[in-house]
Backbone as JSON Lines, residues from 0, in Angstrom:
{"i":0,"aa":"X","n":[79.9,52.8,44.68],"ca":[80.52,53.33,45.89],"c":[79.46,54.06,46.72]}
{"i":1,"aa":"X","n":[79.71,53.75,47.91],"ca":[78.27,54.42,48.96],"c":[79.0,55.52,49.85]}
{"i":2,"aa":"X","n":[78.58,56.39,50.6],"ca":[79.65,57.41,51.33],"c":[78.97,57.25,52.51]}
{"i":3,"aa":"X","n":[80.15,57.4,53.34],"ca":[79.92,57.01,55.03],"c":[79.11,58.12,55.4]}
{"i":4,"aa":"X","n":[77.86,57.59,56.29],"ca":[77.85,58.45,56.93],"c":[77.82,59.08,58.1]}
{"i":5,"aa":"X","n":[79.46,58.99,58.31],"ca":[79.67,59.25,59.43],"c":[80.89,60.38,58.92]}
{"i":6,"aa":"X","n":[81.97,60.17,58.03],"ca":[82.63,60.85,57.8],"c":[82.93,61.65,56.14]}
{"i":7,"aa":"X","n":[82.49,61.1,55.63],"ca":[82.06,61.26,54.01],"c":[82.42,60.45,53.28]}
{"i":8,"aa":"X","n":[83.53,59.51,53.76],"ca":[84.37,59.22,52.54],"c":[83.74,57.63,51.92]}
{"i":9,"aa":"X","n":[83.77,57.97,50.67],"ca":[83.73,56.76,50.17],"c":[84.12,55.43,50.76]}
{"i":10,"aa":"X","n":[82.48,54.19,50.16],"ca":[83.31,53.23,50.51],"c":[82.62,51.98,49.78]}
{"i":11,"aa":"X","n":[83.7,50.92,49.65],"ca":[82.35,50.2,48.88],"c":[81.84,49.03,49.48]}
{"i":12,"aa":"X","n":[81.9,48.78,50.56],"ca":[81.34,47.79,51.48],"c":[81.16,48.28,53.27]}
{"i":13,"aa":"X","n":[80.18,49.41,52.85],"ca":[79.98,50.14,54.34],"c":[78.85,49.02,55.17]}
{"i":14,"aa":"X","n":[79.15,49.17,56.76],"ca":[78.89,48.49,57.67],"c":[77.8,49.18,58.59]}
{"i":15,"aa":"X","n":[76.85,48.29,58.86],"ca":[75.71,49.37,59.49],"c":[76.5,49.18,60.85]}
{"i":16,"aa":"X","n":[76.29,50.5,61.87],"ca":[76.38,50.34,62.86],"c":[75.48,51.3,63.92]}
{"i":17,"aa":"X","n":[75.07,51.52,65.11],"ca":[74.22,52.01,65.68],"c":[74.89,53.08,66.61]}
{"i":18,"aa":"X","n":[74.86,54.0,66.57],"ca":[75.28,55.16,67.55],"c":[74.18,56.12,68.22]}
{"i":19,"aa":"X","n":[73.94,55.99,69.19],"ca":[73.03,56.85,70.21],"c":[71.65,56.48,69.52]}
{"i":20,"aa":"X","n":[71.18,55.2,69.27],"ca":[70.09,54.81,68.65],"c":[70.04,54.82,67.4]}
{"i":21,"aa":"X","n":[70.53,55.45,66.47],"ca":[70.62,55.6,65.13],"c":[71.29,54.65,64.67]}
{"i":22,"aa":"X","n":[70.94,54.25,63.07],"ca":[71.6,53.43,62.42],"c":[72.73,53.89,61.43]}
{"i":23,"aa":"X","n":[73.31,53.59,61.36],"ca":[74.27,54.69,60.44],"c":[75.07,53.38,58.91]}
{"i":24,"aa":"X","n":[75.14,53.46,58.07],"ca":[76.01,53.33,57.14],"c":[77.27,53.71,57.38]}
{"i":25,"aa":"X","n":[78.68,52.98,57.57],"ca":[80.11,53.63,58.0],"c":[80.85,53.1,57.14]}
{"i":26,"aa":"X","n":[82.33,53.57,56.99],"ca":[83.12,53.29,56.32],"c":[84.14,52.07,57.63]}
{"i":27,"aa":"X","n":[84.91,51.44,57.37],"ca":[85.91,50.98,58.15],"c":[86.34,51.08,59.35]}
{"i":28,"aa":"X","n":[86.79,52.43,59.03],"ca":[87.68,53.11,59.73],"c":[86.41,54.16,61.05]}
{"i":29,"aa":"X","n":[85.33,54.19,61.02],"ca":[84.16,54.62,61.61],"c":[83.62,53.61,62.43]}
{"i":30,"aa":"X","n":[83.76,51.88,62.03],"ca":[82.86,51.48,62.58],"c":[83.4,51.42,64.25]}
{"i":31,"aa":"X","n":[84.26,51.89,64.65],"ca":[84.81,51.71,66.4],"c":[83.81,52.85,66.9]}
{"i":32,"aa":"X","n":[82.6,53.48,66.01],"ca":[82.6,54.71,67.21],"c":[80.89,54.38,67.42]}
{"i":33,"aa":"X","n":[80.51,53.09,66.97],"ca":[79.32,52.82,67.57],"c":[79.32,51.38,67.64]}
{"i":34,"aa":"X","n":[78.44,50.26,67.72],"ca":[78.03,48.94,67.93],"c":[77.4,48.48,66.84]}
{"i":35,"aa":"X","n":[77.93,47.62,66.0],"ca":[77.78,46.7,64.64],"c":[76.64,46.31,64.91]}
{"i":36,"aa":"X","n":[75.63,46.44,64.06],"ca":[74.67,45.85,63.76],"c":[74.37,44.74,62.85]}
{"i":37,"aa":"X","n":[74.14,43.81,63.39],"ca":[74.14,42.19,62.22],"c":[72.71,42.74,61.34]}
{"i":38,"aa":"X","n":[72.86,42.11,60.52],"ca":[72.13,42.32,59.27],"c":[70.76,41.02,59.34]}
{"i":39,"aa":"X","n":[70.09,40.7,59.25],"ca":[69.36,39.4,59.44],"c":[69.23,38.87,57.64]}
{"i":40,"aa":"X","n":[69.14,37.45,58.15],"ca":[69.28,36.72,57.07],"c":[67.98,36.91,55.84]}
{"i":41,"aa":"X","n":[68.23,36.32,54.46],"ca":[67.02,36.97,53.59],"c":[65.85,36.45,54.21]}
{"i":42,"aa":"X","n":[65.62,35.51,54.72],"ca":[64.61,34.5,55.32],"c":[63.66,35.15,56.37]}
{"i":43,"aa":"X","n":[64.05,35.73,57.23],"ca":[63.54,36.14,58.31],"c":[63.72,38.2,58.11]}
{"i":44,"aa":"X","n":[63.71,38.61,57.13],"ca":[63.44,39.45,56.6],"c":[62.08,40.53,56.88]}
{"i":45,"aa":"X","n":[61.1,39.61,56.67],"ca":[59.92,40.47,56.81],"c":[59.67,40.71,58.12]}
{"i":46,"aa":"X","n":[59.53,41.56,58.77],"ca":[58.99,41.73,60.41],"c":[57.76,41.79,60.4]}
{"i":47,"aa":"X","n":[57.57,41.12,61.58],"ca":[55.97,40.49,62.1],"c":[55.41,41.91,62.67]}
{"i":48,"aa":"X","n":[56.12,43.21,63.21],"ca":[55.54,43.84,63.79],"c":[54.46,44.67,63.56]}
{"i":49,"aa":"X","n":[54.08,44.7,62.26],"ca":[53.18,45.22,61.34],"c":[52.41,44.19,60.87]}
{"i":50,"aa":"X","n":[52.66,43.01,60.75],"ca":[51.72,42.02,59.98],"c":[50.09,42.07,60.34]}
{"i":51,"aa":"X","n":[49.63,41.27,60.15],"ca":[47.88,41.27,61.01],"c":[48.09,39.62,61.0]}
{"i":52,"aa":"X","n":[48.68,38.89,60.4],"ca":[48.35,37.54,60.84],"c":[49.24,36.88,61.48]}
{"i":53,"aa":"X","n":[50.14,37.54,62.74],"ca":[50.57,37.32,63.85],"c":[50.4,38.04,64.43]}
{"i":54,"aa":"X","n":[50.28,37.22,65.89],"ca":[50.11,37.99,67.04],"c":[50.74,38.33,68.39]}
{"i":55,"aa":"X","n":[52.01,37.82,67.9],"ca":[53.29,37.5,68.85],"c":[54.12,38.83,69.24]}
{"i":56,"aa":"X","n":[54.16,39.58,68.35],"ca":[54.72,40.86,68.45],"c":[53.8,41.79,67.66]}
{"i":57,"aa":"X","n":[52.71,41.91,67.4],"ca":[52.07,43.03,66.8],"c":[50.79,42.78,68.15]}
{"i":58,"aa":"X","n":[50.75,42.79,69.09],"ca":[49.86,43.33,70.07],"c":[50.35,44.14,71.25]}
{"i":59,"aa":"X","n":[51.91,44.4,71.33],"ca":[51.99,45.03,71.65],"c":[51.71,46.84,71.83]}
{"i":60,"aa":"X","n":[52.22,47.86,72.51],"ca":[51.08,49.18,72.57],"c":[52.03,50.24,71.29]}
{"i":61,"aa":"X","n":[53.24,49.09,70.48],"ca":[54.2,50.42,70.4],"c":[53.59,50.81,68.59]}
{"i":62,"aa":"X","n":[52.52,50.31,68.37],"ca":[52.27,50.48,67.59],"c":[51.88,49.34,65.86]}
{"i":63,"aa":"X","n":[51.76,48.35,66.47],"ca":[51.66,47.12,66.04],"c":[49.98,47.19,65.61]}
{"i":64,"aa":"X","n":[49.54,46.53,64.78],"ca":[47.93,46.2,64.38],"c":[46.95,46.43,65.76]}
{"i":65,"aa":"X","n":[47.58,45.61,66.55],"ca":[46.37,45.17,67.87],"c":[46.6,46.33,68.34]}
{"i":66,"aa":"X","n":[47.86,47.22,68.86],"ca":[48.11,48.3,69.95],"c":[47.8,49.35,69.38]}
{"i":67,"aa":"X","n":[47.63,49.66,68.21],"ca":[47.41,51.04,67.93],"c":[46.25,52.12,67.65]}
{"i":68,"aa":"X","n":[45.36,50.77,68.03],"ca":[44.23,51.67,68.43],"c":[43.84,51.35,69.99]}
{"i":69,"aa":"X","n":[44.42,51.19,70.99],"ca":[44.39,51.08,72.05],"c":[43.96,52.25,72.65]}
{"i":70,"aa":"X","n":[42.99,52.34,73.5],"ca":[42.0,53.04,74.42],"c":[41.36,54.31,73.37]}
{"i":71,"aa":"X","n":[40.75,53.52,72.24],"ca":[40.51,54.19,71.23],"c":[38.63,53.94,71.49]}
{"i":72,"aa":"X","n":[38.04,53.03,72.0],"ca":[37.25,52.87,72.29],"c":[35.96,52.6,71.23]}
{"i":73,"aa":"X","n":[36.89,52.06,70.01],"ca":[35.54,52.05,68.9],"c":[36.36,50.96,68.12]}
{"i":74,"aa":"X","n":[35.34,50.01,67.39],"ca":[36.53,49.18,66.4],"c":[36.92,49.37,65.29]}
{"i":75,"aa":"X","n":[36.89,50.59,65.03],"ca":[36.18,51.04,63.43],"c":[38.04,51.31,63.79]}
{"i":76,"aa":"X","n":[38.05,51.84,62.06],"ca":[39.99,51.92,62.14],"c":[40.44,53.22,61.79]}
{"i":77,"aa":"X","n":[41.17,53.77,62.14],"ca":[41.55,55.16,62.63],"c":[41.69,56.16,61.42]}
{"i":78,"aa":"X","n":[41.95,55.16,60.36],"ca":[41.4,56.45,58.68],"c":[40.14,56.5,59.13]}
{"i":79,"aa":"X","n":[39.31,55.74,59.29],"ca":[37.7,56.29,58.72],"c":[36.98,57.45,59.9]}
{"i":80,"aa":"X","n":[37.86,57.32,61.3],"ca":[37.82,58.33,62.07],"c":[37.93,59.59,61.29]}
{"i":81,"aa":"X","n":[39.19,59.71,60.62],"ca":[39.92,61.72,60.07],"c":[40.99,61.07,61.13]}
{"i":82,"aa":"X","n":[40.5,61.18,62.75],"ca":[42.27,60.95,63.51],"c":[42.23,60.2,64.51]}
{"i":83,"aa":"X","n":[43.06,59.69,65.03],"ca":[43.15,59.1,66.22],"c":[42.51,59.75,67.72]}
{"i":84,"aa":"X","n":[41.86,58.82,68.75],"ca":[41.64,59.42,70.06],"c":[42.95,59.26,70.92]}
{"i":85,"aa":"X","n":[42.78,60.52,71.71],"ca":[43.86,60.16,72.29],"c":[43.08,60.64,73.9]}
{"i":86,"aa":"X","n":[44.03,60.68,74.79],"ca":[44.04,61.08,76.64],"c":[42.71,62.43,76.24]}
{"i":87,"aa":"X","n":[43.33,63.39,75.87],"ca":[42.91,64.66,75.54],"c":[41.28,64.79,75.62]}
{"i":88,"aa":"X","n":[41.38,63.82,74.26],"ca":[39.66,63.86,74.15],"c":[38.69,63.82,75.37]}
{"i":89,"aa":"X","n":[38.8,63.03,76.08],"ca":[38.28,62.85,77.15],"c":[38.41,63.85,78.89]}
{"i":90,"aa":"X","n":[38.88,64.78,78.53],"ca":[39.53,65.71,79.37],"c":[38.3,66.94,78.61]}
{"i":91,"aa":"X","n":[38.07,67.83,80.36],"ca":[36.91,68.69,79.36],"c":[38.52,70.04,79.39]}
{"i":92,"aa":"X","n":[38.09,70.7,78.72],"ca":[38.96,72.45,78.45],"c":[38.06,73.17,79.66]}
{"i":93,"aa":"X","n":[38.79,74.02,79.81],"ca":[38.5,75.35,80.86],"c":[38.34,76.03,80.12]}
{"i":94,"aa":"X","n":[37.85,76.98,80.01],"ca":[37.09,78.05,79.39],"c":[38.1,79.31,79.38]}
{"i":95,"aa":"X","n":[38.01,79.81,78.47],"ca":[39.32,80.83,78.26],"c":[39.05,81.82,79.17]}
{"i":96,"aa":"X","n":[37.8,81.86,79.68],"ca":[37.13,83.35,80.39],"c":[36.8,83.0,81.96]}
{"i":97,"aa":"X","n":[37.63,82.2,82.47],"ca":[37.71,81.08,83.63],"c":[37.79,81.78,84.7]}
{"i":98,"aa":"X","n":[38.96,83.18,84.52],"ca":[39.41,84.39,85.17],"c":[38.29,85.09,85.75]}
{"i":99,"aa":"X","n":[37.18,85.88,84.79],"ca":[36.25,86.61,85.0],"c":[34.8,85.75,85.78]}
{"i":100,"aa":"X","n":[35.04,84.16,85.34],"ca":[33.36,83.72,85.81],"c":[33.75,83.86,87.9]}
{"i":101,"aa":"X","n":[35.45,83.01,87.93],"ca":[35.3,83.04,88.99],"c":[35.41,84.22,90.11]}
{"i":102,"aa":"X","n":[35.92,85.14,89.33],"ca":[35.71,86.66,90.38],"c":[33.95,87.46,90.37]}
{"i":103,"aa":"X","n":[33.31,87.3,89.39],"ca":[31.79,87.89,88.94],"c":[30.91,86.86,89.88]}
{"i":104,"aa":"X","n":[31.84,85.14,90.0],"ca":[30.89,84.72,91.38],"c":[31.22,84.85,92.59]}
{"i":105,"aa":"X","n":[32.62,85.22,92.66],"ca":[33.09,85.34,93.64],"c":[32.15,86.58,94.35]}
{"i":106,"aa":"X","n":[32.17,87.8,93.64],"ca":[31.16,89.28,93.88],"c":[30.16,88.81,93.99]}
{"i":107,"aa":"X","n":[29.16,88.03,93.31],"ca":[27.94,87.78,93.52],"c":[27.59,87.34,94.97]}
{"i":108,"aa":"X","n":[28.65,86.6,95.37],"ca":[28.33,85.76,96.7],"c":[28.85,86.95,98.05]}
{"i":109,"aa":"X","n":[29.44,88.14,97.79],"ca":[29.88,89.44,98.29],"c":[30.9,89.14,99.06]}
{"i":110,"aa":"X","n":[32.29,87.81,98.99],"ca":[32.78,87.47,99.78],"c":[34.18,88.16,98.92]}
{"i":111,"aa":"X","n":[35.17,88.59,100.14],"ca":[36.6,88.82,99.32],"c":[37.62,87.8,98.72]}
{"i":112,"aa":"X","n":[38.2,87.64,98.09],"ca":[39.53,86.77,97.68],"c":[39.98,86.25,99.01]}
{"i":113,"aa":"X","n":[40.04,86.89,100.11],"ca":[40.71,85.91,101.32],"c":[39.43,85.25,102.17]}
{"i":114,"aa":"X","n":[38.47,85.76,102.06],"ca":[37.0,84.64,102.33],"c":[37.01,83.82,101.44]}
{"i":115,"aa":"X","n":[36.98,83.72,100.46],"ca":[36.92,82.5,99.56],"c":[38.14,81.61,99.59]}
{"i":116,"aa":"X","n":[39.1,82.18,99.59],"ca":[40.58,81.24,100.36],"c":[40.24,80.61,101.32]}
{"i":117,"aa":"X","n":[39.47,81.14,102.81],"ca":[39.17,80.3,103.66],"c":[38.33,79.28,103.24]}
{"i":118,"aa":"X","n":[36.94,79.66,103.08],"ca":[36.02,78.5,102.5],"c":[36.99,77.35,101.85]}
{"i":119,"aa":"X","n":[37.41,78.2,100.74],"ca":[37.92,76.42,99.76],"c":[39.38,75.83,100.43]}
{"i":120,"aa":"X","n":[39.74,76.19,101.76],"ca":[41.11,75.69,102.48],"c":[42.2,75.97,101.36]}
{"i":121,"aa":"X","n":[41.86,76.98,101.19],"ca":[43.39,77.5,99.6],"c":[43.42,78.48,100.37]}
{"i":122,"aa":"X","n":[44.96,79.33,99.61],"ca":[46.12,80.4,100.0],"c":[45.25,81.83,98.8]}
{"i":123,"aa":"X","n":[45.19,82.86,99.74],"ca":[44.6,84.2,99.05],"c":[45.24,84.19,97.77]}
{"i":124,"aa":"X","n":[46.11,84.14,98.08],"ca":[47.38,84.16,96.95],"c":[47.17,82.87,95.65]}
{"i":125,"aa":"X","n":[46.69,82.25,95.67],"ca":[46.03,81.39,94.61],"c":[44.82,81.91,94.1]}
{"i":126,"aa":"X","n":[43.87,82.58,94.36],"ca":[42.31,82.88,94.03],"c":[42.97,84.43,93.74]}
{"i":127,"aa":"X","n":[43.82,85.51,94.27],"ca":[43.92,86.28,93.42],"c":[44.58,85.54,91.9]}
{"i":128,"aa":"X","n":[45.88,84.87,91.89],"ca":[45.99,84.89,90.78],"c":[45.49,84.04,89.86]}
{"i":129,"aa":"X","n":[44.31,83.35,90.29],"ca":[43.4,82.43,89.31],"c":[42.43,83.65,88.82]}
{"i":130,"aa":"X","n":[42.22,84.87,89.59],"ca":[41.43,86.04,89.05],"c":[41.92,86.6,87.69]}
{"i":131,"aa":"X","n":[43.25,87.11,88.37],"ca":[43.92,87.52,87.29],"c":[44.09,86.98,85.9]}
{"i":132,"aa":"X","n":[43.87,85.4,85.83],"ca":[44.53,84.65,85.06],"c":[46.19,84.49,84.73]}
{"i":133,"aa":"X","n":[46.69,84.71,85.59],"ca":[48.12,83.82,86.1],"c":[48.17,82.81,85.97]}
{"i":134,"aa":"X","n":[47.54,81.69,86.52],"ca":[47.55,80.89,86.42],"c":[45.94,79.63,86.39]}
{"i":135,"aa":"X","n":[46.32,78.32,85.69],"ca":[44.92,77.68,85.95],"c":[44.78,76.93,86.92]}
{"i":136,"aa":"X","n":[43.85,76.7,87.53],"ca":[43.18,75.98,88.4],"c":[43.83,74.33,88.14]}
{"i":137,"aa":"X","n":[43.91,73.9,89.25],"ca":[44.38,72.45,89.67],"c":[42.89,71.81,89.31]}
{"i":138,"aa":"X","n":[42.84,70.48,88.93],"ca":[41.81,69.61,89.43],"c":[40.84,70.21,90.31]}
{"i":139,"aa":"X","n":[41.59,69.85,91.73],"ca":[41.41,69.5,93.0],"c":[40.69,71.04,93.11]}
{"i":140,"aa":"X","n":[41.22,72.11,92.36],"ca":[41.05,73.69,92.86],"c":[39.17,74.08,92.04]}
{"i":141,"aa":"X","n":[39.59,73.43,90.89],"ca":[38.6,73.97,90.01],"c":[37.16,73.22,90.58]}
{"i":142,"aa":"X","n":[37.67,71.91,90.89],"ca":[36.5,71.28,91.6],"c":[35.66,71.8,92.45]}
{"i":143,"aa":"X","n":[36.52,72.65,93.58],"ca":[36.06,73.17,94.6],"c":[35.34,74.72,94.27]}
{"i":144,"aa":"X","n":[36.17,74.98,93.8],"ca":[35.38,76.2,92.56],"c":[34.15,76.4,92.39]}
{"i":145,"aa":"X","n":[34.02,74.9,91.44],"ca":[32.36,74.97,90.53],"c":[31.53,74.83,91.9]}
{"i":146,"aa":"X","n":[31.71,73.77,92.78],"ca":[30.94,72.86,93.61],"c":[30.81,74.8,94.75]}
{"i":147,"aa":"X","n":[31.67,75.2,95.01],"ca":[30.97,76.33,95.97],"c":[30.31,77.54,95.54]}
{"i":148,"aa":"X","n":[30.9,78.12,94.63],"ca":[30.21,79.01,93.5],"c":[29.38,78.64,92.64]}
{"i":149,"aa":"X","n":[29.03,77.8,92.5],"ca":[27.99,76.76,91.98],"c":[28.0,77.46,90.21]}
{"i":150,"aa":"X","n":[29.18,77.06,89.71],"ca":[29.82,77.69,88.09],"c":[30.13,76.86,87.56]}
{"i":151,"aa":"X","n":[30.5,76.75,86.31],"ca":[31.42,75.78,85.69],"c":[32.29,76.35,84.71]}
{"i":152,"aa":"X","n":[33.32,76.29,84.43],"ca":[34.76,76.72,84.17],"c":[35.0,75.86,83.53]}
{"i":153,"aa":"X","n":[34.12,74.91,82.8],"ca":[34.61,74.43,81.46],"c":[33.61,74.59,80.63]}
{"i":154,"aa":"X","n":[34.18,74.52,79.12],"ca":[33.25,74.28,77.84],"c":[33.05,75.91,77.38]}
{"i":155,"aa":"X","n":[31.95,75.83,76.74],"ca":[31.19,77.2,76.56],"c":[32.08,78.47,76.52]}
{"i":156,"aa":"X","n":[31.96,79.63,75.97],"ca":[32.59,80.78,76.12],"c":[33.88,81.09,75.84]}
{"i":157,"aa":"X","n":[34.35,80.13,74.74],"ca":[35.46,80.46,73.91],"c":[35.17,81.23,72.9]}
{"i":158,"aa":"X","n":[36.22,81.2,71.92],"ca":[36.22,81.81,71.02],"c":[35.99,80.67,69.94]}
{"i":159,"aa":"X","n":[35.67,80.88,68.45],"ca":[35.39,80.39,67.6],"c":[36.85,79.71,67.27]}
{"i":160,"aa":"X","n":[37.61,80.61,67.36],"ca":[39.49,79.56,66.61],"c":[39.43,78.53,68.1]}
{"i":161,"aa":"X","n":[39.25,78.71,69.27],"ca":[38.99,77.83,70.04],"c":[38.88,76.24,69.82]}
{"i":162,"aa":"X","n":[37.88,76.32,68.23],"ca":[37.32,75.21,68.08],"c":[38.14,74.47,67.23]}
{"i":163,"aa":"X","n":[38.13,72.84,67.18],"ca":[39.21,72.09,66.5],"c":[39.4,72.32,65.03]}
{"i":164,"aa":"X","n":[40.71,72.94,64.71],"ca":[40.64,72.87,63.24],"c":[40.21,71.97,62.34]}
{"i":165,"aa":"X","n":[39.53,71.96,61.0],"ca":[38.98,71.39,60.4],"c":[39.29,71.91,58.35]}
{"i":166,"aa":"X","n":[40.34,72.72,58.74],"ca":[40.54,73.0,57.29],"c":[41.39,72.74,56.18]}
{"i":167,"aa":"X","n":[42.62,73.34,55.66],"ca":[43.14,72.25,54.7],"c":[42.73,71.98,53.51]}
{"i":168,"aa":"X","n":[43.65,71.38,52.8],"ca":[42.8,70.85,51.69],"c":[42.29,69.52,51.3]}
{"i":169,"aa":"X","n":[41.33,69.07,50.24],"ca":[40.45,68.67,50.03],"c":[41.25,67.09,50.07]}
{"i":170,"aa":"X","n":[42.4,67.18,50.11],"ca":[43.42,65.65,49.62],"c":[43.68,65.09,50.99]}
{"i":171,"aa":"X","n":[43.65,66.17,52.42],"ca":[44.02,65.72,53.42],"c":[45.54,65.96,54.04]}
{"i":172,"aa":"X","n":[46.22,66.54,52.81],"ca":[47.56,67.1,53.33],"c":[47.75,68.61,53.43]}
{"i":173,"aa":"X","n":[48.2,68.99,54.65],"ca":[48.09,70.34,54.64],"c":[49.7,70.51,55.09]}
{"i":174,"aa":"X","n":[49.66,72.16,54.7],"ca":[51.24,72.42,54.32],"c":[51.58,73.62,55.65]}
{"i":175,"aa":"X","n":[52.51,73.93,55.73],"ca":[52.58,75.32,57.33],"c":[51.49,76.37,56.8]}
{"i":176,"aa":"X","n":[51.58,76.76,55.32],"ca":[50.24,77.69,55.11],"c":[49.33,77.18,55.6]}
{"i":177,"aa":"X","n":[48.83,76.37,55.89],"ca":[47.3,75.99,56.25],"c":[46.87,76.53,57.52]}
{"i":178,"aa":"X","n":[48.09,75.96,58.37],"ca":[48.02,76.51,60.11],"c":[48.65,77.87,60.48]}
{"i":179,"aa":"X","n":[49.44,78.35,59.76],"ca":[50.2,79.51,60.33],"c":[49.59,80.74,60.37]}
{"i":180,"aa":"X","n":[49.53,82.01,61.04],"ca":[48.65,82.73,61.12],"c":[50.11,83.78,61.27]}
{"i":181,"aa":"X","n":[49.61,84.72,59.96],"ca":[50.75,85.92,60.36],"c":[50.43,86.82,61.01]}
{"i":182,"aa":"X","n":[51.67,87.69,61.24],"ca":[51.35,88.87,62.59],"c":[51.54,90.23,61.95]}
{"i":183,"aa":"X","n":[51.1,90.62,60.44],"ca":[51.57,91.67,59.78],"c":[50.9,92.34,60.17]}
């Protein structure tokens, strides 16, 4: 006997059916509250979407042999990496201290928060609170930034936890102790 699960009760010939994407095991009397799912025959059983020696549905991006190392940029295979590349990598970080380089050049150059608004065609009200660190810089903002203050506001001048974790244990599985940092 298998138990629904949808309502508990026993049953001994439960019916898959699909509700809000999920697959569910149901009893009878359950299966009206989602869309029956046919079962496929023993034959056609194995799915190609994982295989490597088709290529009909495993090149797609959703995660198939061919797609899943997509814009990975190396052919080597994503264990012997440690992890996958992703968007990120390729994106530089702003510098945690982004606040202080651009007001210390801002002073250097002896101009106020609303002179430097003019120069870079931005609102006072953005360059104070990129001082403050309120908020970060746009693209478009930080660009104009480095290129007139002649700075750069990425990389460099973090902090050491800054840097990508690398610890864990020796097997490769790490547990919430590994990452969690208490506040006692």
């Amino acid at each position: 006997m298998v138990q629904c699960e949808m309502c508990g009760a026993e049953t001994s010939s439960p019916k898959t059916i699909k509700v809000e994407g999920a697959k569910l095991d149901v009893c009878a009397n359950c299966t009206d509250f989602g869309t029956e799912v046919k079962t496929p025959s023993s034959s056609s059983s194995t799915s190609t979407k994982y295989s490597t020696g088709s290529n009909s549905s495993s090149s797609n991006s959703s995660g198939g042999s061919g797609g899943g190392r997509s814009g990975s940029g190396s052919g080597s295979s994503p264990s012997s990496r440690g992890r996958r590349r992703d968007m990120f990598d390729d994106m530089d970080e702003i510098a945690t201290d982004y606040d202080e380089r651009i007001r210390r050049a801002r002073e250097e150059t002896g101009l106020s928060q609303s002179d430097l608004a003019n120069e870079l065609n931005e609102k006072a009200s953005l360059i104070r609170k990129l001082e403050r660190g309120d908020t970060l810089p746009s693209d478009r903002v930080q660009s104009k930034l480095e290129n007139f203050l002649d700075i750069s506001l990425t990389g460099e001048g973090g902090t050491p936890e800054d840097t990508e974790w690398s610890g864990g244990s020796s097997t490769g599985s790490y547990t919430l102790g590994d990452v969690v940092k208490r506040k006692d």
